[in-house]
C-alpha positions in Angstrom: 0.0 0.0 0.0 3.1 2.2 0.5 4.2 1.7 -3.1 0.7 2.6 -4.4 0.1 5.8 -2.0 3.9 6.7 -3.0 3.7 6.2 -6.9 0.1 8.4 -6.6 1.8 11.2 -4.9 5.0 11.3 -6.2 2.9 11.2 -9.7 1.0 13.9 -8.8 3.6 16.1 -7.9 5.7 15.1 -11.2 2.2 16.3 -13.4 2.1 19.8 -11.5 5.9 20.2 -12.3 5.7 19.5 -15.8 2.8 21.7 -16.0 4.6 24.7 -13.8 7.7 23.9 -16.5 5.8 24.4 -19.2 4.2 27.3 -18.2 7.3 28.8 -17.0 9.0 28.2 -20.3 6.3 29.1 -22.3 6.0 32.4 -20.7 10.0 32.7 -20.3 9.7 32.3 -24.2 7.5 34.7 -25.0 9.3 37.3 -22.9 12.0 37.1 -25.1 10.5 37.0 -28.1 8.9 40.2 -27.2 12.5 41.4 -25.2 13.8 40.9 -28.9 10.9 42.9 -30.9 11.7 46.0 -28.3 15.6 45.4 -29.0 14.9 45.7 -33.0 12.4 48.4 -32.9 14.4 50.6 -30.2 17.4 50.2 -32.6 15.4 50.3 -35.8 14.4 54.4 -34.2 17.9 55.2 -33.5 19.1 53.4 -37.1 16.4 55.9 -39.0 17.5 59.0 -37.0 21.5 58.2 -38.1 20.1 57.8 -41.4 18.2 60.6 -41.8 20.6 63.3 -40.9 24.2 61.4 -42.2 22.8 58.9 -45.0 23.9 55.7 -45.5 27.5 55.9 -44.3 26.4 56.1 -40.8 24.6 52.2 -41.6 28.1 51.2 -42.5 29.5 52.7 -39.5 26.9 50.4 -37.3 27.1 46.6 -35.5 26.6 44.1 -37.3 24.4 42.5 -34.5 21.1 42.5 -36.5 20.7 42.5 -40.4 20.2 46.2 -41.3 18.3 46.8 -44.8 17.2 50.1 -46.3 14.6 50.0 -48.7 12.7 52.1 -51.0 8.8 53.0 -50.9 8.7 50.5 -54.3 10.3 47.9 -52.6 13.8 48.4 -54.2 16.5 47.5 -52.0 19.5 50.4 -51.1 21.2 48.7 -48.6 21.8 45.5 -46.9 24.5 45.0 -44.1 25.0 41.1 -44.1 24.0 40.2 -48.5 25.2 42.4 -51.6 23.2 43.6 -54.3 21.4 42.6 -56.4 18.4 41.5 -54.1 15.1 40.9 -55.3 12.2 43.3 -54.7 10.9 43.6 -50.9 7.7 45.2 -51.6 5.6 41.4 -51.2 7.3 41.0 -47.8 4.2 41.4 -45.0 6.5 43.2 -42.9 7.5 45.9 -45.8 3.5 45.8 -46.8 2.2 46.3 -43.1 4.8 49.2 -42.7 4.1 51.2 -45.6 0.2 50.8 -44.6 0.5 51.6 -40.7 3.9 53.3 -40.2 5.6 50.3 -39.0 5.4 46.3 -39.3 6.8 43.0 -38.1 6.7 39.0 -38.3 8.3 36.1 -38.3 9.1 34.3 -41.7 11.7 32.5 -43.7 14.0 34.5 -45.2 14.6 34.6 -48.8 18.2 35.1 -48.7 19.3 33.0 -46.1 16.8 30.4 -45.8 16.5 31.1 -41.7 13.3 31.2 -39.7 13.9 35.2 -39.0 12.4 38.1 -37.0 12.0 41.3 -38.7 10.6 44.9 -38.0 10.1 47.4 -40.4 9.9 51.2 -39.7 9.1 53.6 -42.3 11.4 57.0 -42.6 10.6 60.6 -42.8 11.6 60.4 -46.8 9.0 56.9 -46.8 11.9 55.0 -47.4 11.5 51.9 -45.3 14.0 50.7 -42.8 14.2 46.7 -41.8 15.7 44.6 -38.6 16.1 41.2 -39.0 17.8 38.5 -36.0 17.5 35.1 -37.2 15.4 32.7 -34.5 18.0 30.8 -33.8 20.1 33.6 -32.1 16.6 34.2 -30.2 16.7 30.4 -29.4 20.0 30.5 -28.6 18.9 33.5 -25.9 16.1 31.5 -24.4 18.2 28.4 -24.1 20.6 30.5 -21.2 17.7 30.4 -18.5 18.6 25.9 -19.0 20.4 26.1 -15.5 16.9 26.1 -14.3 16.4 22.6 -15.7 18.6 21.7 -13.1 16.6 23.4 -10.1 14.0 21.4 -11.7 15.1 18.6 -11.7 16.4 18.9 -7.8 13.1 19.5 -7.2 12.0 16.6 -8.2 14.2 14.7 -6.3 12.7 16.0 -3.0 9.5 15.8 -4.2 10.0 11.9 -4.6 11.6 12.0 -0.9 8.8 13.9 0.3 5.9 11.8 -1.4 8.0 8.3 0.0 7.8 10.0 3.5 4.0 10.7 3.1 3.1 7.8 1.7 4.7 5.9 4.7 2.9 8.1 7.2 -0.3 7.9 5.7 0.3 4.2 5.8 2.1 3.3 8.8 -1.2 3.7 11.2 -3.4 2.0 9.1 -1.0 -1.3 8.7 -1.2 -1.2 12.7 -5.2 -1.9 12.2 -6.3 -4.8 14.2 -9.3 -7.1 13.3 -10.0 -7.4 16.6 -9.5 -4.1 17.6 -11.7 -1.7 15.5 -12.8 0.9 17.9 -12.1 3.7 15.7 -10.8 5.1 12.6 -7.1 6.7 12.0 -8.3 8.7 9.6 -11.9 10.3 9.4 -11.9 9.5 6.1 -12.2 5.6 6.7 -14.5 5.3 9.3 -17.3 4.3 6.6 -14.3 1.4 5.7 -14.2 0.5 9.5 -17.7 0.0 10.2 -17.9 -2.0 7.1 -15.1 -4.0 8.0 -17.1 -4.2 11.5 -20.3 -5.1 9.8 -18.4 -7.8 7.7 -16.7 -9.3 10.6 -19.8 -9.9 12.3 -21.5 -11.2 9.2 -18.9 -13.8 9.2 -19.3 -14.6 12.7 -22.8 -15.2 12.6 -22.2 -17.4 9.2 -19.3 -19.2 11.4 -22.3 -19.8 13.8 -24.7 -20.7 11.0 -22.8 -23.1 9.6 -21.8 -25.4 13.1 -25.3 -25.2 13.9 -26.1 -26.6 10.4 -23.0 -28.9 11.5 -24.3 -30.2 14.5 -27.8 -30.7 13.0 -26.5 -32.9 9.5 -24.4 -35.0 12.2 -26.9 -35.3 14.8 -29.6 -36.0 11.6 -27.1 -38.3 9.4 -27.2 -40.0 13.4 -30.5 -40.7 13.7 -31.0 -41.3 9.8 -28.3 -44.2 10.0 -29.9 -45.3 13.3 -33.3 -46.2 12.6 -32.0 -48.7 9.7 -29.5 -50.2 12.1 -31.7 -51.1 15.3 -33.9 -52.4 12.3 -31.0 -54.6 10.8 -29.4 -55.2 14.5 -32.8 -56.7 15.5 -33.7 -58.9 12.5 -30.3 -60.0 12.6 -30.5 -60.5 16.5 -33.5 -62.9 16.5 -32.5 -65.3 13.1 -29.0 -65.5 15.5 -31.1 -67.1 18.6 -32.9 -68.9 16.6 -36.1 -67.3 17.3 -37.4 -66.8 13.8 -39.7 -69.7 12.2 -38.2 -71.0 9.5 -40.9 -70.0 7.0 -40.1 -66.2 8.1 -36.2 -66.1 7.6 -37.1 -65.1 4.0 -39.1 -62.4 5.5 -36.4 -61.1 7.7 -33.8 -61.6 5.4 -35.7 -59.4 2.8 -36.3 -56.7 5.7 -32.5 -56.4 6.6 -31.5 -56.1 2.3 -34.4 -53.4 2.1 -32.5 -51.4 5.2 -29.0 -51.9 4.0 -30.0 -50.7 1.1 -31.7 -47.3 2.7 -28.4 -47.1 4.4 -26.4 -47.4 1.1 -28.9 -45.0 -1.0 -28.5 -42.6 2.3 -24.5 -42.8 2.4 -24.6 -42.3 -1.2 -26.7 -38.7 -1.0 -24.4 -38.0 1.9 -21.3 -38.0 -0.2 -22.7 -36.4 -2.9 -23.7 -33.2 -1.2 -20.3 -33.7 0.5 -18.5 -33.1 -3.3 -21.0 -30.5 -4.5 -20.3 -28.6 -0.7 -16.6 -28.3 -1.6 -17.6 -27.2 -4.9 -15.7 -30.2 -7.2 -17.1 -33.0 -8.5 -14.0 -34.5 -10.4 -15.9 -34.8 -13.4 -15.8 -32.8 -16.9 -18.2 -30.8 -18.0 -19.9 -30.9 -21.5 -23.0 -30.5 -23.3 -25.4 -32.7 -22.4 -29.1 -32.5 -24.5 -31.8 -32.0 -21.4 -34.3 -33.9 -23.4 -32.7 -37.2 -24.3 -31.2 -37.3 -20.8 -34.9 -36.7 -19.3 -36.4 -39.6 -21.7 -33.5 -41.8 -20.2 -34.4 -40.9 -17.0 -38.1 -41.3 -17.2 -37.3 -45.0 -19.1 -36.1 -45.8 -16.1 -38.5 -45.1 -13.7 -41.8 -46.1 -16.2 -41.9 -49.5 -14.5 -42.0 -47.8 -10.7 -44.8 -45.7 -12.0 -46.7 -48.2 -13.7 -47.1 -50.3 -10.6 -49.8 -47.2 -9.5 -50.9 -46.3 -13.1 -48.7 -43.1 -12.8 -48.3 -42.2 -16.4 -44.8 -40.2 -17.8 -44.7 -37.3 -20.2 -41.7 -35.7 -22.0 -42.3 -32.6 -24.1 -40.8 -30.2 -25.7 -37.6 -30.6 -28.3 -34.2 -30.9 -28.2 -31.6 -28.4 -26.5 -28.6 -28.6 -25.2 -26.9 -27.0 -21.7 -23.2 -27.0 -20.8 -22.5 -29.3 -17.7 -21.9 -32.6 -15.9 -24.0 -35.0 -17.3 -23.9 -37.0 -14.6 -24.9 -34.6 -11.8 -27.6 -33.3 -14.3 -29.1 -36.8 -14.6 -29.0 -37.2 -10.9 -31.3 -34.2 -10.3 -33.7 -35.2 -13.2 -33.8 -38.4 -11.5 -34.7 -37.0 -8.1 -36.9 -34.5 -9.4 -38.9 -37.3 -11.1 -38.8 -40.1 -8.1 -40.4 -37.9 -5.8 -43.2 -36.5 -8.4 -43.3 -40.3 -8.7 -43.8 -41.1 -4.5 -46.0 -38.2 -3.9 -48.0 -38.8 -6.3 -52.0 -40.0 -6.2 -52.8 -43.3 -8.0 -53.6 -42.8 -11.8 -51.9 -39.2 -11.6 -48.9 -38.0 -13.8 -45.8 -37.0 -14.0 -44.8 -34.1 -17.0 -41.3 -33.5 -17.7 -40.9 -30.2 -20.1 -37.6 -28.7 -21.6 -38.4 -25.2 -23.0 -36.3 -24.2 -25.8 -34.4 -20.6 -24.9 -36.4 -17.7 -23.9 -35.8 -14.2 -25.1 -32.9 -13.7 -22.5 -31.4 -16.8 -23.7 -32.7 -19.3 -20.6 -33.5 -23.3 -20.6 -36.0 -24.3 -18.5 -36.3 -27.8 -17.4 -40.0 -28.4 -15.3 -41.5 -31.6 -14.0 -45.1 -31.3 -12.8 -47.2 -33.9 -11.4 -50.8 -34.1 -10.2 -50.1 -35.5 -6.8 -51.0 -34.6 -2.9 -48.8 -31.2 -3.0 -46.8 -28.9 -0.5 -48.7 -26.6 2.2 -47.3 -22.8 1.8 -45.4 -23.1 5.1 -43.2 -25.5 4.0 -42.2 -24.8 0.7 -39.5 -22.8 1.6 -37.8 -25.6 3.5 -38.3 -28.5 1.3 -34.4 -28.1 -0.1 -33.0 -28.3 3.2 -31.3 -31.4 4.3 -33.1 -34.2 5.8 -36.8 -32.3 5.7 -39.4 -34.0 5.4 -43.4 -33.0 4.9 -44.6 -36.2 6.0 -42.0 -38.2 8.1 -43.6 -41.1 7.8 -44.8 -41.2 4.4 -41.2 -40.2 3.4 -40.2 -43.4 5.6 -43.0 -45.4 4.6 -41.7 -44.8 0.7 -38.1 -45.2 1.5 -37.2 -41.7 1.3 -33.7 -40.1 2.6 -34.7 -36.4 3.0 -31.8 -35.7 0.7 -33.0 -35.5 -2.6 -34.0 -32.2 -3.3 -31.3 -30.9 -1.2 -29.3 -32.7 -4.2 -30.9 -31.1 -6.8 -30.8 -27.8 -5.2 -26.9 -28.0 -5.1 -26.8 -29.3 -8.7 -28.5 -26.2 -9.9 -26.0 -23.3 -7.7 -23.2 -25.9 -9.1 -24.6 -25.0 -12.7 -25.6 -21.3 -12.0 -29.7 -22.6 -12.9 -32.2 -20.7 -10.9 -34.6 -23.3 -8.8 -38.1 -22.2 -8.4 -41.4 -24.1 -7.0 -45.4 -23.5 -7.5 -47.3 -26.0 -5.2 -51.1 -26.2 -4.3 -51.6 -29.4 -1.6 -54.3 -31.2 -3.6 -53.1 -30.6 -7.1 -49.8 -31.0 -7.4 -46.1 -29.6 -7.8 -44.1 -28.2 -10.4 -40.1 -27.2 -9.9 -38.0 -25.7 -12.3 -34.5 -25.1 -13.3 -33.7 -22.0 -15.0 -30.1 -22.4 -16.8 -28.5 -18.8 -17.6 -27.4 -17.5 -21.1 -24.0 -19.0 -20.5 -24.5 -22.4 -20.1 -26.9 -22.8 -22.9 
């Protein structure tokens, strides 16, 4: 955080230098371009005065600092200090033309003879002869370039302005790196006392999800406990009695079928149990890849026709084709539950409707299975996902039922980013849906 408070400053402070520098030089600049206009039209006066009352010997007699060059009201040229004759008519020059309109003229051009960038001023005589100054713009250049020293004040500068922006940065910094988690009473800095309550509110967020979740803990054990239970006394006391010898022998079939159908809850429940285990750590091992919603639901519903024949259920795919991005397998599982329990809580002769909508206009799937049977009240819709909830205990018993499946297929869709709603009315029947996004489609 140093670096990134340092590197702001320290930027900061390099923009408003460059901008003072170029300021400074832009103003130094034009100082001296108008310094030299005031040099060549002070010199031009005292030039025209010579001229005047001695002629042109007294130009000869002058410096040759500036170019000095007498010209005629037609634009012939008299005399020129630095170029001999011939030289070609003056009279297009703007200078020359602005002088013989307004008394006097100036600008900055190239100059014919020498092929320079050049100043010039033009002053027109008492005879209206004209009389021209001329410095070439590199002597001006050369003139502006002797304030450079101050490059290196500006650059010193700099230096302690990077010093001084470090020893800033690590101020600003150094009390809130000695922040405590567990000791937020207040803010260094006025400035980030919002951020300290909401590192306050967050903290206690967490805390109470810390609390959440070993609640939710202690409640799958203490559940998975009593789930696991009920099957073993079973088991323990079939297998009890055919040990003493206590069973008829016309009823060890009997018993022998009872403790298969438990082990078998316990297998079907240890199964669900490690699958919510993989989808809770948010890996399943397996790849994803498309998998068409409708030929995996006809599978799926193949394989339960026979369980829903036995109470004249009947099964209904419709819709077409479509495909989603995921794991077929965890896909298939949550069909499957989906189905079973439209299948268990169903009425005798009812049905079962499994529907995969082609995309929507934001680009959705929907996957819905309906069925006509007994329904969920309103006060426990909400809770039907949880773990181990049941409507009807012993219904769900009485149909072998682990109070997991839904939880399952709630964790399938958040694993594929669907959306999992439910409409229920006890009498008539449920449907759930799983709304895949854009994305996966």
């Amino acid at each position: 955080m140093t670096r990134t408070v340092f590197r702001s400053c320290f930027l900061m402070g390099v923009i408003v230098l460059l901008l003072c520098v170029l300021l400074f030089f832009g103003l130094q600049y034009r100082q001296v371009m108008d310094e030299t206009y005031a040099a060549l039209q002070q010199e031009a006066v005292y030039a025209e005065h010579g001229l005047m009352i001695s002629g042109q010997p007294y130009l000869e007699t002058l410096d040759k600092v500036n170019r000095i060059t007498w010209i005629t009201a037609e634009g012939d040229v008299i005399y020129d200090s630095v170029f001999s004759q011939p030289i070609a008519n003056q009279l297009h020059c703007r200078e020359v033309s602005a002088a013989l309109e307004t008394g006097e003229g100036q600008g900055i051009r190239k100059s014919e003879s020498s092929g320079e960038e050049t100043m010039y001023y033009a002053l027109v005589c008492e005879d209206g002869s004209i009389l021209r100054l001329s410095r070439p713009l590199s002597a001006v250049r050369y003139a502006f370039v002797a304030v450079s020293p101050v490059l290196w004040v500006l650059v010193l500068v700099l230096l302690i302005s990077g010093l001084l922006a470090f020893q800033t940065a690590k101020q600003i910094v150094k009390p809130i790196n000695a922040l405590k988690l567990d000791q937020l009473d207040s803010a260094p800095y006025p400035e980030l006392t919002p951020l300290i309550s909401h590192i306050r509110e967050q903290k206690q967020t967490i805390l109470e999800q810390a609390g959440e979740q070993e609640q939710l803990r202690r409640e799958f054990s203490a559940n998975v406990s009593h789930e696991l239970k009920t099957p073993l006394t079973s088991i323990s006391g079939f297998a009890e009695l055919m040990a003493k010898g206590d069973v008829p022998a016309d009823r060890v079939k009997e018993f022998s079928s009872d403790i298969y159908r438990e082990s078998r809850r316990m297998i079907t429940l240890v199964d669900d149990i490690i699958r919510l285990s993989r989808l809770d750590e948010g890996g399943t091992g397996l790849p994803e890849e498309p998998v068409d919603l409708y030929a995996l639901s006809s599978e799926i519903l193949d394989e339960l026709r026979s369980v829903a024949e036995k109470d004249g259920i009947r099964l209904t795919l419709e819709g077409e084709p479509v495909e989603v991005t995921g794991v077929r397998q965890l896909l298939g599982e949550a069909v499957y539950n989906l189905c079973d329990n439209a299948i268990k809580y169903n009425t005798s002769g009812g049905s079962v409707t499994v529907r995969i909508e082609q995309p929507d206009a934001d680009g959705r799937i929907e996957l819905s299975v309906h069925d006509t049977g007994i329904g969920i009240p309103a006060e426990h819709q909400k809770r039907v996902f949880e773990r181990f909830y049941r409507v009807d205990k012993s219904h769900s018993r009485a149909i072998g039922g682990t109070g997991l499946g839904l939880s399952i297929v709630k964790h399938v869709a958040l694993f594929h980013n669907a959306e999992l709603s439910m409409d229920s009315t006890p009498g008539k029947g449920t449907t759930i849906t799983m709304r895949f996004p854009p994305e996966r489609s």
